[in-house]
N, C-alpha and C positions, 0 to 999 in steps of 0.2 A: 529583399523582403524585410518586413519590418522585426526589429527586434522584440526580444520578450524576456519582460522579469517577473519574476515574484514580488508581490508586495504583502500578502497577508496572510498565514495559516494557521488550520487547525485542527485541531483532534478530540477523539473518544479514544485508550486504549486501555489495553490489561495494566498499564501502571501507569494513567493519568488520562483524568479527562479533562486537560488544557493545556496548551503549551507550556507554560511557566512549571507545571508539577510534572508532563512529563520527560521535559527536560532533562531536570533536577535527577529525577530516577534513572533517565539513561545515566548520565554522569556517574551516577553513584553505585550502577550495575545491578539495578533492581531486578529481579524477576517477576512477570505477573503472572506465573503458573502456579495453579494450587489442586486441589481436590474437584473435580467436576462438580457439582453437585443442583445442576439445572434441571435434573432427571435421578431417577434410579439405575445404579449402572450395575448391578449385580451381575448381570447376565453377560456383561462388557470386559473385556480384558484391557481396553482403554478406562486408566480411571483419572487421566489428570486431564485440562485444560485450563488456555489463558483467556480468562471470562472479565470482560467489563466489569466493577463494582462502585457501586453507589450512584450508578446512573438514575437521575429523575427526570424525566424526560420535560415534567413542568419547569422546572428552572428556564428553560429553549424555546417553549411554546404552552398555546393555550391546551386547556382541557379536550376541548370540540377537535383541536388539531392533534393532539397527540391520539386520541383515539382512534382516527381515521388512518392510522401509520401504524406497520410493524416496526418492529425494534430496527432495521435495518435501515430503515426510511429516516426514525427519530434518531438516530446516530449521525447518518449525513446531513439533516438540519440542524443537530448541533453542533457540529464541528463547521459546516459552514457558517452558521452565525457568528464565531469565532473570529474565523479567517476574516469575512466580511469586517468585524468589527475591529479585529486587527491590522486592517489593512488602511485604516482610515477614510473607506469610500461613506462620503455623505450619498445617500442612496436617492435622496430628496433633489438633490442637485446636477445630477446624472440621467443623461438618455438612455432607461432602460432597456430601448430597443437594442441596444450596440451592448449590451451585456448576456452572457450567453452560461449555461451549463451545463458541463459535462461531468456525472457524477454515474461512476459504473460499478455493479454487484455481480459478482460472478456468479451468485446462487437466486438471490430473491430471498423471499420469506418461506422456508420450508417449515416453521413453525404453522403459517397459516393453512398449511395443505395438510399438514399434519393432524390439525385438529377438526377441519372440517372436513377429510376424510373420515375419520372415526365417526362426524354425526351423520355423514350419509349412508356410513356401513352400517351405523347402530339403530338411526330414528327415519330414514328416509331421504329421499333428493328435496323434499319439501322446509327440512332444516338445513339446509347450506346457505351462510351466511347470505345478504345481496351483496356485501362491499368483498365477499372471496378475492374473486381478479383481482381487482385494482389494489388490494392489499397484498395481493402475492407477488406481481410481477415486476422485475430488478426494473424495469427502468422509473416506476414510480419514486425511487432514490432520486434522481435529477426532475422531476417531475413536482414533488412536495420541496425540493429546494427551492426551484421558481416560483411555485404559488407562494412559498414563506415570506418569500423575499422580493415577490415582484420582477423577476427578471422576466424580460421579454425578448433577449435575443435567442441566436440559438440553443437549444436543446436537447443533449446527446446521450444516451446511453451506450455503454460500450462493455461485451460482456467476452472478455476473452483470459475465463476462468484465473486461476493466477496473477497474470499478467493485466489485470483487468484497471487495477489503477493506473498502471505508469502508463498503457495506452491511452488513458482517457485523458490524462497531462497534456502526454506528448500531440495527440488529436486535436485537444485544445489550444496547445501552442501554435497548429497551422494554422485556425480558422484565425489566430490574430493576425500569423504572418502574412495570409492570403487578403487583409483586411475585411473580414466577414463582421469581427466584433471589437470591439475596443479593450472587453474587459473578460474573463473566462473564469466561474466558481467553479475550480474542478477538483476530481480527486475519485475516490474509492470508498466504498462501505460493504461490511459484512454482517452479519449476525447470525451465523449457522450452527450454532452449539448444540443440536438436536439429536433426538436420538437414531433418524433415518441417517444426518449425514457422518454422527460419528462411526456409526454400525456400516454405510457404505465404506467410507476411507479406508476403517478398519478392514474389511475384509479385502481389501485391494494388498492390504498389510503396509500402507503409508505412513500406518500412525504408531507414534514410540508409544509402547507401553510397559515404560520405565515408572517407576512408582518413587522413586529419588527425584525429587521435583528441581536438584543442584546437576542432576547430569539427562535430564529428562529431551531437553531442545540445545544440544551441542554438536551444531554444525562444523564440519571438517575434520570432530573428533573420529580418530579410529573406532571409537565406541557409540559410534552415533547409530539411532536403530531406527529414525523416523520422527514425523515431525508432531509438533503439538498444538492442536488447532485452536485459535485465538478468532478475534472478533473485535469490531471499533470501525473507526471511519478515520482519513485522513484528506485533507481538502484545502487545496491554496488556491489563491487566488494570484492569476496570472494575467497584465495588463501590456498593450505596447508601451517602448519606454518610451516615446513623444507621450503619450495620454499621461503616464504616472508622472514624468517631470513637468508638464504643463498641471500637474494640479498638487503639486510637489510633494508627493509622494515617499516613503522611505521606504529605497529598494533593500530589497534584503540579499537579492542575488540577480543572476542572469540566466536562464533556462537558455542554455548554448547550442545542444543539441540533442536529436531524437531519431534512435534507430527503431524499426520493428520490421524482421524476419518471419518466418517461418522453417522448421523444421523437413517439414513433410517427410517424418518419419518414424511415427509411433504417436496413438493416442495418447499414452502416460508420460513413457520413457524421453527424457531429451536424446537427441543427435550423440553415438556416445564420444565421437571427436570434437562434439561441440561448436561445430561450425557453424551451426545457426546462430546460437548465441555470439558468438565472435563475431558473425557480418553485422550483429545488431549494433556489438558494444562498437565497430569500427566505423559504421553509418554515423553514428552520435561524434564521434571524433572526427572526423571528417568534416560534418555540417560543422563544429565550431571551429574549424581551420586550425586545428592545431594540431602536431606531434604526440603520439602515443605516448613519448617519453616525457609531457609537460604533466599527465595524469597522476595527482597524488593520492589519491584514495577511490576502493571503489567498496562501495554496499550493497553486497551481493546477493542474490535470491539466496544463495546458503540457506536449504530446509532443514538440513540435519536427517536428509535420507542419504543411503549410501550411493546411488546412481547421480543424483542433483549437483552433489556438492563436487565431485569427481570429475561431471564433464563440465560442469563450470569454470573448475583451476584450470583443465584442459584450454576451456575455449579460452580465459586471460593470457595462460603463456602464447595461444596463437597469434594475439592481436599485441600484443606488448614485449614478447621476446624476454632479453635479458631485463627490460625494465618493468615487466610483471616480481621481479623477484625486490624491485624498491618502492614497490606501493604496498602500503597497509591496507587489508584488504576486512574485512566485517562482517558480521549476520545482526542484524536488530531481530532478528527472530529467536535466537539467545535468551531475550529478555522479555519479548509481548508472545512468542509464540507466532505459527503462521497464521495471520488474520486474512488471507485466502484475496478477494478483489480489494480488500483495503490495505493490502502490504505494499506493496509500491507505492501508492501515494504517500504515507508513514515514512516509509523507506526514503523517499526523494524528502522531505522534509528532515529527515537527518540529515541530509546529504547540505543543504540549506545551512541549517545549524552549526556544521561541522564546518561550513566554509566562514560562517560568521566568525565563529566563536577560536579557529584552528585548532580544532580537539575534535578526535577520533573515537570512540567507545572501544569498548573490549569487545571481543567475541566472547560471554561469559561463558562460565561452564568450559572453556577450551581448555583441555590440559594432554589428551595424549596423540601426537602427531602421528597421521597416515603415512604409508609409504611414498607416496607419488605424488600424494600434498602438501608438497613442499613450500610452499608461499608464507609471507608473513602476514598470517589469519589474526593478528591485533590480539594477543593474550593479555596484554596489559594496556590502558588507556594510554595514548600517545597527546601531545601536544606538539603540535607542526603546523607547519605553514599550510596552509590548502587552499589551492588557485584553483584547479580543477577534481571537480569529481562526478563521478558515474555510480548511480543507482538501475541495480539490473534488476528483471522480474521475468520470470519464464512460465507459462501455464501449459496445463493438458493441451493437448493437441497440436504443441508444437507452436504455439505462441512465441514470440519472443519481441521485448522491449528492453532499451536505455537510454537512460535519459545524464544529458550530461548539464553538469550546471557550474557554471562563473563565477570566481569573487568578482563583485560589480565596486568597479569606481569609478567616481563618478567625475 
C-alpha cells in the first residue's frame, strides 16, 4: 500500500491559534485553563475550563460564511486553512477530485439546540431557526471545509466521541493507502463549552472541579479528580509520499501506523486491563514493522480521571513490557485541557512536532506519583532523539485509536 506523510498542520486551541504560538506555549508549559465564563456557572460546581480566546472567525472567512457555521465548524475551517496553507498545496494546480475530507466532532453544535430549544419552548415551532440542522449536525465540520476549500474528493465524518480525531487521521490515511485520494484535510473539531454539556459530564462526575487552575487537569497525578473540558480543532493534511515528492513537498513526518479496537465493555469506563487499548497501540506498531522497544515516546489520552489514566499505564506495560519503563510518556491535556473530538488530532500533531524538533513536553501540573503508576509520565521537558511515536485517543463506548508516526528522511 502506498505510504503517507504529513505535509501541513493546523490548529485553534486554549493556548494558540496557530502552529508557530502554539508551539511556543507547549514548550514553555503554558496552561489554557482559566475561569469558565461562556455562561453563568453559579449553580455549577464546575467553574474552570480550557476556552479558545481571541478567536475572530473573520480573520478565516467571509461574513456570509461565518454566519452559516457554528463555532465548531468555524474552528475546523480555520485550522484547516492553516494546514492547507502550510502545507504548500497550490489548490489552483491540483485535482480537487483526488482531494478528500475527513474532519470529525464528537458532539456537533449543542450551542445551536440549545438556543433554539428555548424559542420553541418560549415562542413556538414557528420560531426555530431554517438553517437549525445544518448548523447543528457534526458532520457539517468536513462539510464547510470542502465548500471552503473546494475539495472534491472524499468526505468523511467520523464521530467516535473521544477518540474522534485520531480515527479520522487514521481513516484518512487508508483511503490514501487504498489509493481512493491523493491528498486528505483531516483532523478533529470541538466547541462544547455549554451549559447542557458541562452540566451532563458533571454529573457523570468526569469533570475536576478543582478551582486551583496549576493542579486542575493533572493526569497520572495521585491527586488527579477529573478532566477539564477544552475546545479548538486540530487538522493536518496527509498526502501519499509519490504525490508530496513529485510536487516537492516538505514532509514533516511519516504517519506509520494506525490501530483502532474496541472495548466492548462499558459505555464510559475503559477495559480496566486495558486491553483494548493495548491491541490498538500493538496494531499501530505492527503496521510500521517495527519492535515495541524502537517506541520513544508515547502522548497519551491521560484525562486526569482516576479510571483513564490507570488502565492506560496498564494497557502500555502490556504492549511494551520492560521497555514501557524507558519511554517518556505525556498528556497535552495538562495544558489545553480535554478538547473532546479535537484531542487526538492536537494530540498527533504534537506527536509530529516532538519528532521534528526531538523535544517532549512536561506533563504539567505532575507532581505527586500513584502507586501503580509507575512510568516516566515526563515531569520535566526532555530533549531526545525521537524516531518513533504514538499518539493514543480512547472515547466512550470503548473507542479505541493509535496512531504511530515516523521521523521521515528522505
Amino acid at each position: 500500500m502506498k505510504r503517507v506523510v504529513i505535509t501541513g498542520m493546523g490548529v485553534i486551541t486554549p493556548i494558540g491559534n496557530d502552529m508557530k504560538t502554539f508551539w511556543n506555549n507547549i514548550k514553555q508549559g503554558k496552561i489554557g485553563i482559566d475561569l469558565l465564563d461562556r455562561f453563568d456557572t453559579s449553580d455549577f460546581k464546575v467553574k474552570l475550563a480550557a476556552q479558545v480566546k481571541d478567536f475572530d472567525p473573520l480573520q478565516y472567512m467571509d461574513f456570509k460564511s461565518a454566519k452559516r457555521m457554528e463555532l465548531f465548524c468555524q474552528y475546523a475551517v480555520a485550522a484547516a486553512g492553516e494546514a492547507i496553507g502550510n502545507s504548500g498545496l497550490d489548490l489552483s494546480k491540483e485535482d480537487l477530485t483526488r482531494i478528500g475530507v475527513s474532519v470529525g466532532s464528537g458532539i456537533g453544535s449543542l450551542q445551536a439546540i440549545e438556543r433554539e430549544y428555548d424559542k420553541l419552548k418560549e415562542r413556538g415551532p414557528g420560531k426555530v431557526a431554517p438553517l437549525l440542522i445544518p448548523l447543528m449536525i457534526s458532520n457539517m465540520a468536513a462539510g464547510n471545509v470542502a465548500i471552503q476549500y473546494g475539495l472534491k474528493g472524499k468526505c468523511t465524518n467520523i464521530v467516535t466521541a473521544c477518540a474522534t480525531g485520531t480515527h479520522s487521521i487514521g481513516d484518512a490515511c487508508r483511503y490514501i493507502q487504498c489509493n481512493e485520494v491523493d491528498v486528505m484535510v483531516c483532523g478533529g473539531t470541538e466547541a462544547a463549552i455549554t451549559p447542557t454539556c458541562i452540566g451532563g459530564f458533571g454529573a457523570l462526575t468526569a469533570l475536576s472541579t478543582a478551582t486551583e487552575i496549576k493542579r486542575a487537569s493533572i493526569p497520572f497525578d495521585r491527586e488527579r479528580s477529573g478532566f477539564i473540558m477544552g475546545e479548538g480543532a486540530g487538522v493536518v493534511v496527509l498526502e501519499s509520499l509519490e504525490h508530496a515528492l513529485n510536487r516537492g513537498a516538505k514532509i514533516l513526518g511519516e504517519l506509520a501506523g494506525y490501530g483502532a479496537t474496541c472495548d466492548a465493555y462499558h459505555i464510559t469506563s475503559p477495559a480496566e486491563d486495558g486491553e483494548g487499548a493495548a491491541r490498538a497501540m500493538d496494531a499501530a506498531v505492527r503496521e510500521a514493522g517495527i519492535r515495541p522497544e524502537e517506541v520513544d515516546y508515547i502522548n497519551s489520552h491521560g484525562t486526569s480521571t482516576k479510571h483513564n489514566d490507570l488502565f492506560e499505564t496498564r494497557a502500555i506495560k502490556k504492549v511494551f513490557g520492560k521497555h514501557a519503563y524507558d519511554l517518556n510518556i505525556n498528556s497535552t491535556k495538562s495544558m489545553t485541557g480535554h478538547m473532546l473530538g479535537a484531542a487526538g488530532a492536537v494530540e498527533f500533531i504534537v506527536c509530529v512536532k516532538s519528532i521534528m524538533e526531538d523535544y517532549i513536553h512536561a506533563t504539567v501540573g505532575y507532581q505527586v506519583p500513584d502507586d501503580e503508576m509507575d512510568l516516566n509520565y515526563t515531569k520535566d521537558p526532555v530533549e531526545r532523539t525521537v524516531n518513533y511515536a504514538i499518539s493514543n485517543s480512547f472515547g466512550f463506548g470503548g473507542h479505541n485509536g493509535s496512531l504511530l508516526v515516523k521521523k521521515y528522511i528522505g
